[in-house]
N, C-alpha and C positions, 0 to 999 in steps of 0.2 A: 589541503584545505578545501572544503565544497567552497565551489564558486554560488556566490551568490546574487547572479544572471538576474537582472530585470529586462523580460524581453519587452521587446519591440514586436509585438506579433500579431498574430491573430488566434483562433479556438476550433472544436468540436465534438461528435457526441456516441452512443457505445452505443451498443446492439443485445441481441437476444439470449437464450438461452441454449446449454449444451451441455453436455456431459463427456471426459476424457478418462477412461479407464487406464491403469497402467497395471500390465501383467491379469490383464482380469475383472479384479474389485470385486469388494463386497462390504454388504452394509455392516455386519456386525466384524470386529476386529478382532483376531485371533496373534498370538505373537509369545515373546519370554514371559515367562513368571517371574523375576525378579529385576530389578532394575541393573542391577550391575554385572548379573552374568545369565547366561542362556542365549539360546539361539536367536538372533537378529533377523529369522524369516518371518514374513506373517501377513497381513493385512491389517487394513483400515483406511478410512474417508479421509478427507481435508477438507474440509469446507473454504470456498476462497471466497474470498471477499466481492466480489463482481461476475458477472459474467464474463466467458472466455476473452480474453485479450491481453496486451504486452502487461496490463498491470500484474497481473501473475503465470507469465510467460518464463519464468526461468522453472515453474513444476511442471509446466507443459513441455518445456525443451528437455527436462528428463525424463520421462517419459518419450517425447520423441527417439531422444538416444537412448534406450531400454535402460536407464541407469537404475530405474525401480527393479524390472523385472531382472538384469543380470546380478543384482542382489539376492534375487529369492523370493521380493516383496512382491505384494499386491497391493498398491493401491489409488483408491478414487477419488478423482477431483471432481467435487459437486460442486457444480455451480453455483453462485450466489445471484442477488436480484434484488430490488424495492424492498419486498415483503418474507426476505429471507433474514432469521435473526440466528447468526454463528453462534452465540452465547445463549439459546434457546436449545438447537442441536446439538451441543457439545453437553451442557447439563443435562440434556435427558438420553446423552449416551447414545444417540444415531450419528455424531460422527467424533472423532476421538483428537484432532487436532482442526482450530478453527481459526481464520486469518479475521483479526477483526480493528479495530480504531485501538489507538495507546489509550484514548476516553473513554472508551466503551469498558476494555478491560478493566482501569484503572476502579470503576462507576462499580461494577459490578465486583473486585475485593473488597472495595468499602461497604458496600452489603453483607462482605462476610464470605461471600462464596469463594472456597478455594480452590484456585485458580493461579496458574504460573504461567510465565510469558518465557517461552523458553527460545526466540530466535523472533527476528524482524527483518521482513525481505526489505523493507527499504528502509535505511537509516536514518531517511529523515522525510515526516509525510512531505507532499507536495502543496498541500491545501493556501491558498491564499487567494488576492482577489484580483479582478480588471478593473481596468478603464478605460475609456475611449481614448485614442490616441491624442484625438483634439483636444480634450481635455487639459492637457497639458501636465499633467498632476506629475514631480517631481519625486515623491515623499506622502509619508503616513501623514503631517498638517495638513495639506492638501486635500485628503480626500474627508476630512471633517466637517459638520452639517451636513453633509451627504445621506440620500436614501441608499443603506446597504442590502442587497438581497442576499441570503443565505438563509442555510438547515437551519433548524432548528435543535439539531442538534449538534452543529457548529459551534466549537469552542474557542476558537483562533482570534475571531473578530473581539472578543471578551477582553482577550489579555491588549489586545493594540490597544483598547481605550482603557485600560488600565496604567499598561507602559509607554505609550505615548501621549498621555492628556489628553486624547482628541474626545468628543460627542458626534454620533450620527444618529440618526434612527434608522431601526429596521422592518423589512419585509421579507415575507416566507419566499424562498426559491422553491420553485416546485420544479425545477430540471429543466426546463426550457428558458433560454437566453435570449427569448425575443422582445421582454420588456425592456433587456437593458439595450437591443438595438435599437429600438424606438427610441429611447429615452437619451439625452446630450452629455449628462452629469452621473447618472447612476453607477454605483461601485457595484462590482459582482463576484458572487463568491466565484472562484474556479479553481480549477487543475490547469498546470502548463501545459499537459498533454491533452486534454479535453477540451473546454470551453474557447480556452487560448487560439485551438485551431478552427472549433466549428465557427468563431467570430469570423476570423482569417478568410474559410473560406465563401462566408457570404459579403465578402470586402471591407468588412470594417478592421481596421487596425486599430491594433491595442496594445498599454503597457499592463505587465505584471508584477504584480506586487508578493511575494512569498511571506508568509505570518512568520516563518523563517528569519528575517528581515528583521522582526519586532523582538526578536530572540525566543518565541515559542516555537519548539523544533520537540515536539511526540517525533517517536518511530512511527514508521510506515507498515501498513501490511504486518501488524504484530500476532506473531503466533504460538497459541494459546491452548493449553493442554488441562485437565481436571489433574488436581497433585496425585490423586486417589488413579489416574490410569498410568500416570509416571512412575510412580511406585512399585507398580507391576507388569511395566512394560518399557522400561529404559530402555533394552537394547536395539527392541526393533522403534521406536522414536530416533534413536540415533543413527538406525541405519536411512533412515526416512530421510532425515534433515540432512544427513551428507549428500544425499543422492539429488535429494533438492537444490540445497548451497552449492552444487558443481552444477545443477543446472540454469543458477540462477548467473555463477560466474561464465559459462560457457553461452550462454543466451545475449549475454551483455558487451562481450568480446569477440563472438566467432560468428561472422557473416552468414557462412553454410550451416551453422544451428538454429540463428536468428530465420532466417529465411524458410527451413523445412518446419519449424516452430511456426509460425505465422501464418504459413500455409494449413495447418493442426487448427490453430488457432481458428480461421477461416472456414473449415468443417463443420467444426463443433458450436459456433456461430455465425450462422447465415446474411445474421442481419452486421457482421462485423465491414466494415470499409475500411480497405488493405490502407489506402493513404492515408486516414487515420489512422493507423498501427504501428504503421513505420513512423510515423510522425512522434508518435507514444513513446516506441521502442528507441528514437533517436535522442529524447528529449527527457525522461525518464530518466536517465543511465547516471543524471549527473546526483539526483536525489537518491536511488538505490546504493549502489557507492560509498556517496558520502566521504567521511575522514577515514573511516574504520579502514583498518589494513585487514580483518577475519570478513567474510562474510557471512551474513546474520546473528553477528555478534553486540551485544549492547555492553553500554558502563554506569560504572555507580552514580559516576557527576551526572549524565544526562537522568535520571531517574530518578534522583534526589531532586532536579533541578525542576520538571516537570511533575515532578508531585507536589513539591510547593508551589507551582504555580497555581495546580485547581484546588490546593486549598487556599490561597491566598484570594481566588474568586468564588470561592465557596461551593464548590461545585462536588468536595468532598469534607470530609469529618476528620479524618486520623492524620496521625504523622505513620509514617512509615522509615525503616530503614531500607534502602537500594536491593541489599539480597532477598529481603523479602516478598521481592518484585520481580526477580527476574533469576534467572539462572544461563549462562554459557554451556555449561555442563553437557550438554545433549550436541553439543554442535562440532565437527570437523574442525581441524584447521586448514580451513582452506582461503587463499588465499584472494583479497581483491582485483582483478585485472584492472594493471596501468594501460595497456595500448588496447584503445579503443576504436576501431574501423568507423568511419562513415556510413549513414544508410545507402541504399544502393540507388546510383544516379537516379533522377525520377520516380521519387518513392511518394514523395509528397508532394503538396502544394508550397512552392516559397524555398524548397531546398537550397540549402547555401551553395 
């Protein structure tokens, strides 16, 4: 069973851009002509969802372990950023698998465009919000009438005042967390691994609240292929996603992968801060995870479950059935790692 942890903590904030090649890379993708047989060699892009860091640290730790290249494969992790849209590159065919929001996806079949979500490095997002520890705030009543800051393309905060009764208003986050240190009462959108710590480490202590909690639980890091490049390129997808799924198991369980990983990591963005990372990497693990015993595998209940939620906020048009949405088919059996190591002494600020 994910636990589901309300810390007591504090936050922090990601860095710049990079590029991690594995076996090579190239922009256009070469691989099988047919989905269910041919050779599983080839290349193609990934688009990740952020810049380098633990968030998509398990494609980086296979790659560190040549798990792309003693496959045969070639392929490039492009960076993501602000102004980078996965579902922009992916439809116009500059990169061939794209890590993007369960919303975004979701947003974007209801448009029509076909689109399959064929693996989810985290099984359950992390997205939910803070507050000052003084606050006191126990529970979702609690943080009602409250100024909320968040995206605007935040969907989490929707379904709590749907599912729990509450009323607040809101304000735009634009990415920096300093209104809500100023401010005594202010709820803030965050990551456990992000804001959680950059609060932490300018002393303010804070509890976390996961939309988790409210029972809205999208996948994490969903990744998202055009049906039209599935079709014609099964095997090497499948060879992709296994070599991913044992980097994402091997990353989350094995200290000397985590560590030569993070050091990669730290290359490829300059502007990355190692105590942030490990803090990520430590804090993370419980959301990627998740219940699932496969890694980067989904189910019909969560998919059903979440798609009636954004139509229920109007946020889509259709019903949908589960397979329509999603496929296992491309993915390994490979399995979740139970023993999970500790970060390594003094990795962050506050380590237990």
């Amino acid at each position: 069973m994910l636990s589901r942890r309300r810390f007591s903590l504090s936050a922090l904030g990601l860095g710049s851009v990079g590029l991690l090649a594995a076996c090579g890379g190239e922009d256009a993708a070469t691989g099988s002509t047919d989905s269910s047989s041919g050779s599983a060699t080839g290349s193609l892009t990934v688009q990740m969802s952020w810049y380098p860091n633990a968030q998509s640290g398990g494609w980086y730790a296979a790659a560190n372990q040549n798990l792309f290249a003693d496959a045969g494969l070639e392929v490039t992790l492009a960076p993501g950023g602000a102004n980078i849209s996965g579902l922009t590159l992916l439809t116009s065919d500059q990169v061939q698998i794209a890590s993007m929001t369960a919303e975004s996806y979701l947003d974007a079949r209801d448009q029509g465009i076909p689109l399959m979500a064929i693996g989810a490095d985290w099984d359950v997002s992390p997205t939910g919000v803070m507050t000052k520890k003084t606050l006191g705030a126990t529970g979702w009543s609690d943080l009602g009438g409250k100024i909320w800051s968040v995206t605007q393309t935040s969907i989490g905060q929707d379904w709590v005042k749907e599912s729990e009764g509450i009323d607040f208003t809101t304000q735009q986050y634009s990415g920096s967390i300093a209104p809500f240190l100023q401010a005594q009462d202010m709820v803030q959108q965050a990551f456990p691994t992000n804001e959680v710590y950059n609060a932490r480490t300018q002393g303010v202590d804070v509890d976390f609240f996961p939309y988790l909690d409210a029972g809205y639980r999208p996948y994490g890091n969903l990744l998202v292929a055009t049906q039209k490049y599935l079709d014609s390129n099964g095997d090497l997808v499948r060879a992709v996603l296994a070599a991913a799924q044992q980097g994402w198991a091997d990353y989350s369980s094995n200290i000397d992968v985590a560590t030569a990983t993070n050091t990669d990591l730290k290359a490829a963005n300059d502007q990355l801060a190692e105590d942030q990372n490990w803090f990520a990497w430590d804090t993370q693990r419980e959301y990627v995870l998740g219940e699932r015993t496969q890694m980067g595998a989904m189910t019909d209940e969560r998919w059903s479950e979440f798609a009636a939620q954004l139509k229920q906020l109007g946020r889509i048009e259709n019903d949908y059935e589960p397979g329509d949405l999603y496929t296992n088919e491309f993915l390994a059996d490979i399995a979740v790692p139970t023993d999970l190591p500790a970060a390594p002494a003094g990795s962050y600020t506050g380590q237990a």
